[in-house]
C-alpha positions as CSV (number, residue, x, y, z in Angstrom):
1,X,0.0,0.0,0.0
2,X,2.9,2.6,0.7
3,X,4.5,1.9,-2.1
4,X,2.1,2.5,-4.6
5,X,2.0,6.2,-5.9
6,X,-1.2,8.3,-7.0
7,X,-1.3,9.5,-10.1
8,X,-1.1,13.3,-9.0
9,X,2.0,12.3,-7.3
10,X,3.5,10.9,-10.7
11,X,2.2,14.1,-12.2
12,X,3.5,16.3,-9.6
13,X,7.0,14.1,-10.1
14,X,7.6,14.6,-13.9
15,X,6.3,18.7,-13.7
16,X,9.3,19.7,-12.4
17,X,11.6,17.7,-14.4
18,X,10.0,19.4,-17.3
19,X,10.6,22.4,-16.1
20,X,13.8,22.4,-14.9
21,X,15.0,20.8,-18.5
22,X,13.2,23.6,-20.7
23,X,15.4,26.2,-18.1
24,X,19.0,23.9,-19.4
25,X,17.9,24.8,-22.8
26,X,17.2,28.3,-22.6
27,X,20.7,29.0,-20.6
28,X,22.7,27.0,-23.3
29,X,20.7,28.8,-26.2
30,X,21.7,32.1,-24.5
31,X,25.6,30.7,-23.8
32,X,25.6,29.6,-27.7
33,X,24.8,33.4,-28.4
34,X,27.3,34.8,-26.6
35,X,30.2,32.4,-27.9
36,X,28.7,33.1,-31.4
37,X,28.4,36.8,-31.2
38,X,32.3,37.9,-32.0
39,X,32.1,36.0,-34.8
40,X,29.3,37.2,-35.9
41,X,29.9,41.0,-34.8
42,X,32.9,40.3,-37.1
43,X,31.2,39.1,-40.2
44,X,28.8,41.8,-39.7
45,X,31.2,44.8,-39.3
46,X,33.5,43.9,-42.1
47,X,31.8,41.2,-44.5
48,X,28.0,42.4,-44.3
49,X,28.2,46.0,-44.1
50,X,31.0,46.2,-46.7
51,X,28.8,44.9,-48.9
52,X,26.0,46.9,-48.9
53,X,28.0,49.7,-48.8
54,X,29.9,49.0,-51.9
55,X,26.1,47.6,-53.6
56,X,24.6,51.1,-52.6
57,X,28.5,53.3,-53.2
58,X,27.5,51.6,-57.2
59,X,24.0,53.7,-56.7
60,X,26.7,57.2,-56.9
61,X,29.3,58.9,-59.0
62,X,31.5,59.2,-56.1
63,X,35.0,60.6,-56.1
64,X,37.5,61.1,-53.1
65,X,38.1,64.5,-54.2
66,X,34.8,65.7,-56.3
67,X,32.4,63.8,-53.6
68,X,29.5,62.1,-54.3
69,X,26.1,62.1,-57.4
70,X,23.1,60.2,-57.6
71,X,23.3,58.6,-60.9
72,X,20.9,55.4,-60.3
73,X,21.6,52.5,-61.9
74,X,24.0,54.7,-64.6
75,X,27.2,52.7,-63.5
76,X,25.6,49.1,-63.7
77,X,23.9,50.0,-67.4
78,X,27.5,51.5,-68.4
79,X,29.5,48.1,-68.0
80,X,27.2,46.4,-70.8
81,X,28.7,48.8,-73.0
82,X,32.3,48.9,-71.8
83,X,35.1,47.8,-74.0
84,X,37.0,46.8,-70.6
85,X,35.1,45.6,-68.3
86,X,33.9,43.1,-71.4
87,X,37.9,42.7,-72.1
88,X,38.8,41.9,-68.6
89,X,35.8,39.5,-68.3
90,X,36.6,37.4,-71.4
91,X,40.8,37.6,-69.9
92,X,39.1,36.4,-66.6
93,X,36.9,33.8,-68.1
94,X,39.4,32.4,-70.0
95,X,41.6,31.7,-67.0
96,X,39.0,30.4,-65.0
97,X,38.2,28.1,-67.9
98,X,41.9,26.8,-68.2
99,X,43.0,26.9,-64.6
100,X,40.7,25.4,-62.8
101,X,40.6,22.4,-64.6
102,X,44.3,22.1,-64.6
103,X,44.5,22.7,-61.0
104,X,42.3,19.9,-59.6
105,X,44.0,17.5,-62.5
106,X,47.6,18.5,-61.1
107,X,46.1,18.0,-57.2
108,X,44.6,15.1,-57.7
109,X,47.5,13.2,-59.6
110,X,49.9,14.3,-56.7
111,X,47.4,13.6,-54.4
112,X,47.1,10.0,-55.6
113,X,51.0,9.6,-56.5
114,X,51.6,10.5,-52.6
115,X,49.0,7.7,-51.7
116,X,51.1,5.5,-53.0
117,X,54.2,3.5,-51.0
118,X,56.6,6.4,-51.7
119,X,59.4,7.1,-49.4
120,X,59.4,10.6,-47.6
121,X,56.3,11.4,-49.1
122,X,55.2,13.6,-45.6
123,X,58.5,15.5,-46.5
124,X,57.2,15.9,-50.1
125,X,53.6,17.2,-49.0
126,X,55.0,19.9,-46.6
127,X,57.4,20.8,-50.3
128,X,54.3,21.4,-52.1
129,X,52.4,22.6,-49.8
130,X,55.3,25.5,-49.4
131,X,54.4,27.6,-52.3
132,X,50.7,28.0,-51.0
133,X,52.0,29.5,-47.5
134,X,54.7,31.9,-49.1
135,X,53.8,35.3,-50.1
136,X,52.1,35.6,-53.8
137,X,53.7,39.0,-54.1
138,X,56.9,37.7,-53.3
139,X,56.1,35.1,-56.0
140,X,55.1,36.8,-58.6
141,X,58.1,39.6,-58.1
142,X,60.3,36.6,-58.6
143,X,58.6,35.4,-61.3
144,X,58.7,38.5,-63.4
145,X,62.6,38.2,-63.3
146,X,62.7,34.9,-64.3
147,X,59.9,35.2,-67.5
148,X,61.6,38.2,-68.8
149,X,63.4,37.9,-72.1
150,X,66.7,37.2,-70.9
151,X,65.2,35.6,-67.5
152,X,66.5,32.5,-66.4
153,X,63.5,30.6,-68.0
154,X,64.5,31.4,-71.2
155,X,68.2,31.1,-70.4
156,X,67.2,27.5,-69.5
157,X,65.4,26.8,-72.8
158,X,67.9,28.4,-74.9
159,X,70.4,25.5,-73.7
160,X,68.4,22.8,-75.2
161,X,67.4,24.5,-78.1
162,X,64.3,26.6,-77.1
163,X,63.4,29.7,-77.5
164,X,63.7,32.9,-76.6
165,X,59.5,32.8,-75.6
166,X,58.2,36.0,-75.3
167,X,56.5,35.2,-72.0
168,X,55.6,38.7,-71.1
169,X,55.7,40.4,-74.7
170,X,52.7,38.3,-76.5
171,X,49.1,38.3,-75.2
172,X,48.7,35.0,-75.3
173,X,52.0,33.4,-73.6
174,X,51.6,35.8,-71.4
175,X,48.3,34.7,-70.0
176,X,49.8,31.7,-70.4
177,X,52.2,32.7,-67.9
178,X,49.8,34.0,-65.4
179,X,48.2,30.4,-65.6
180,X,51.1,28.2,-65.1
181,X,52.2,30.4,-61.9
182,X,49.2,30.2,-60.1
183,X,49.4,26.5,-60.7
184,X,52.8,26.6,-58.9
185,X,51.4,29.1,-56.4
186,X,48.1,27.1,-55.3
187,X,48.0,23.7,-56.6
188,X,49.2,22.6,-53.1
189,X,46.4,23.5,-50.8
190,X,43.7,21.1,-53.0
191,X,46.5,18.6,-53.1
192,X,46.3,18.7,-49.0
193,X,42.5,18.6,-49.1
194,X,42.4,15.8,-51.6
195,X,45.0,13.9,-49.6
196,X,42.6,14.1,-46.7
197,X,39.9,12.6,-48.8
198,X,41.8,9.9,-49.8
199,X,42.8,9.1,-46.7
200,X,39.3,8.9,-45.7
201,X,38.2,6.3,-48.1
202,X,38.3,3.0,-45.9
203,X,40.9,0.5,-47.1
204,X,38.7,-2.3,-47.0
205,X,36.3,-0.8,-50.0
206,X,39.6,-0.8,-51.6
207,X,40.4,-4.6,-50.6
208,X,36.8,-5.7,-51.8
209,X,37.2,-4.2,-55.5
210,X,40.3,-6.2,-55.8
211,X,38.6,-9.6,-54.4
212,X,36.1,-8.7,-56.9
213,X,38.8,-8.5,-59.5
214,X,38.6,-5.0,-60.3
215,X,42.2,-3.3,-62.0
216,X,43.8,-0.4,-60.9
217,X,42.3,2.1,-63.8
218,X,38.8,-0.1,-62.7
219,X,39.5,0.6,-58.9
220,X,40.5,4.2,-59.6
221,X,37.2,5.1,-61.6
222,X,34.5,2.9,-60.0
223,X,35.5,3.3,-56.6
224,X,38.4,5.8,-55.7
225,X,37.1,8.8,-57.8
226,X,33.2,8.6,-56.2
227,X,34.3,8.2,-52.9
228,X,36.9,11.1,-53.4
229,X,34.1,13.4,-54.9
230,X,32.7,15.3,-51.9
231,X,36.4,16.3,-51.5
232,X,36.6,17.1,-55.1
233,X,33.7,19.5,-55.0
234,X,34.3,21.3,-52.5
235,X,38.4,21.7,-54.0
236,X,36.5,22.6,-57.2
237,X,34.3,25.2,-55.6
238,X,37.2,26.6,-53.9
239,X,39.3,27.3,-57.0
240,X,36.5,28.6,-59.2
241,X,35.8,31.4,-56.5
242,X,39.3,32.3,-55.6
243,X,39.9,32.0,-60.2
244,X,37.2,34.8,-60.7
245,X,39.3,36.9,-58.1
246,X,43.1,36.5,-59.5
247,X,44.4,39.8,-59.5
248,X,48.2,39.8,-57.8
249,X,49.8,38.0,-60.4
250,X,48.4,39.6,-63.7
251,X,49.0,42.9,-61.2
252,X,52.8,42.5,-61.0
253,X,54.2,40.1,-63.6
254,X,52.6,41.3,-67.1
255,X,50.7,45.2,-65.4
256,X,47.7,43.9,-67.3
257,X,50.2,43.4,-70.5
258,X,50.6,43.8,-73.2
259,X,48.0,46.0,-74.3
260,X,45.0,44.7,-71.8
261,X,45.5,40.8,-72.7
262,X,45.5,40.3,-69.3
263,X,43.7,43.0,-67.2
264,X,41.5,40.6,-65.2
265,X,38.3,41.9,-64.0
266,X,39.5,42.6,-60.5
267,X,42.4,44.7,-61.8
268,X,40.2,47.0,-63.6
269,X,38.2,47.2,-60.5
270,X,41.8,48.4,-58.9
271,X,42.6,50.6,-61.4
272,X,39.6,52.4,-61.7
273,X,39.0,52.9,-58.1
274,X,42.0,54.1,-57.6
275,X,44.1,55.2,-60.8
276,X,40.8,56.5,-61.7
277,X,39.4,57.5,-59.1
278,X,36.2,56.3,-60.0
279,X,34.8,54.7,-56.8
280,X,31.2,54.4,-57.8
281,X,31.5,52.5,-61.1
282,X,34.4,50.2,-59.3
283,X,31.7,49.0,-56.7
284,X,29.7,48.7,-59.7
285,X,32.0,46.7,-60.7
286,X,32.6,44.6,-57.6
287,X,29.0,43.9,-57.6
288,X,28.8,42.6,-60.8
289,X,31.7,39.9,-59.8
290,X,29.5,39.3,-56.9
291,X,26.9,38.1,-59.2
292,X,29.2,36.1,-61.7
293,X,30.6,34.1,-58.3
294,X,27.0,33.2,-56.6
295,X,25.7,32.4,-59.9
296,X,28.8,30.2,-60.7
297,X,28.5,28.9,-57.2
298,X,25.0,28.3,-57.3
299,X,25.5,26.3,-60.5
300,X,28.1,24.3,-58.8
301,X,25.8,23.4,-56.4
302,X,22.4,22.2,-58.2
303,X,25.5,20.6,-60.9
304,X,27.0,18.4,-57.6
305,X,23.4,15.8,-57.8
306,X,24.4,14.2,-60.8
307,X,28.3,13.5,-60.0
308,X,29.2,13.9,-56.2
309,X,28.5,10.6,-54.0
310,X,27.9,11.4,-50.1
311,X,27.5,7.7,-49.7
């Protein structure tokens, strides 16, 4: 008889518990605000507000020293009918066309050359990997000595029979150029991120292909590659962003030479902001990249359902 309970009691019993859990939540909802609100204070102050700043600055003719003119949507109209701004997008275009693809096929081949049973291939990662933690200015400066016409490139090529290449004297080796160093300059941060995706793929799915008799070249396709495709796509996402931004190289080894064959859309943004002094059409500018990179991104994304495997 004492033991049994009423149910008010077992009501009474599980009110409090209630209670006291729905208080738990409310304090750690409140805690998760306050660790999240530098962060987020951050991205507001200088990511956020940047932005529509710039979007609305593309609203004005504004100049540092002449001030500031409502002119609408004058300076967004204007780039439709701009010689260089359509130059600089087609340069751009172009090297996002040829760089990206070349950068995730250089990645992944070292990625899957260090997967193998190399010796010192740690030592060969951190090598690689130097390039993408060095200074791109301090890069490219060197760079322009060594593409010149008497640079040590062509000093190199001249010995076997080469040459001289006019790497910054023609358009087209000179984009050229421009390409094959930011290969060298970034190729090394995918390779890491790939390496971690192939590292992730469970040996055993590997061992079962090959009890199934699967070949290398089958292995590498069938299995390797879908597995490795989440880490793909997000390299390749990566690299198309950061390719519609290039600007330090074309900036100091070619100037945007010769002639404008490789002014890339973010160096005309720089030069007519501030050669130019035109700080309303360059945010008209910048938000016109904006849109080129979400729309890029976006098609990224709805591309990713027909070739990336989260399995």
């Amino acid at each position: 008889m004492a033991v049994s309970s009423s149910p008010l009691t077992a009501g009474s019993t599980r009110g409090p518990r209630k209670a006291g859990r729905q208080r738990t939540i409310g304090t750690g909802s409140w805690q998760g605000w306050l660790f999240v609100a530098p962060g987020l204070l951050g991205l507001i102050l200088f990511v956020i507000t940047p932005l529509i700043g710039s979007l609305v600055l593309g609203l004005f003719n504004y100049s540092l020293i002449g001030g500031a003119t409502f002119t609408g949507f004058h300076n967004f109209v204007a780039l439709v009918h701009d010689p260089l701004f359509l130059n600089s997008l087609v340069v751009t275009t172009i090297f996002v066309a040829v760089y990206t693809p070349l950068n995730i096929l250089l990645s992944l081949s070292m990625a899957l050359w260090l997967k193998t049973r190399l010796a010192g291939k740690a030592g060969l990662r951190v090598l690689f990997l130097i390039p993408a933690l060095s200074p791109m200015v301090a890069n490219a400066a060197v760079f322009r000595l060594i593409l010149q016409q008497n640079g040590a490139l062509n000093g190199a090529l001249r010995t076997i029979g080469i040459g001289p290449i006019p790497w910054l004297s023609s358009g087209s080796w000179a984009l050229t150029a421009i390409i094959l160093v930011s290969l060298w300059q970034s190729f090394g941060y995918n390779m890491i991120v790939l390496s971690a995706g192939l590292d992730s793929i469970s040996p055993d799915v590997i061992e079962a292909a090959k009890l199934d008799g699967a070949g290398s070249f089958r292995r590498l396709f069938s299995v390797t590659l879908p597995l490795l495709s989440p880490s793909v796509f997000f390299a390749t996402v990566l690299t198309v962003i950061g390719s519609w931004q290039v600007f330090v190289q074309a900036y100091i080894i070619t100037g945007g030479g010769p002639g404008q064959s490789t002014t890339t859309i973010v160096m005309y943004l720089y030069e007519t902001a501030f050669t130019y002094d035109q700080l309303g059409y360059a945010s008209a500018i910048a938000a016109a990249l904006f849109v080129i990179i979400a729309l890029t991104t976006l098609v990224q994304v709805w591309g990713q359902k027909k070739w990336v495997h989260y399995d």
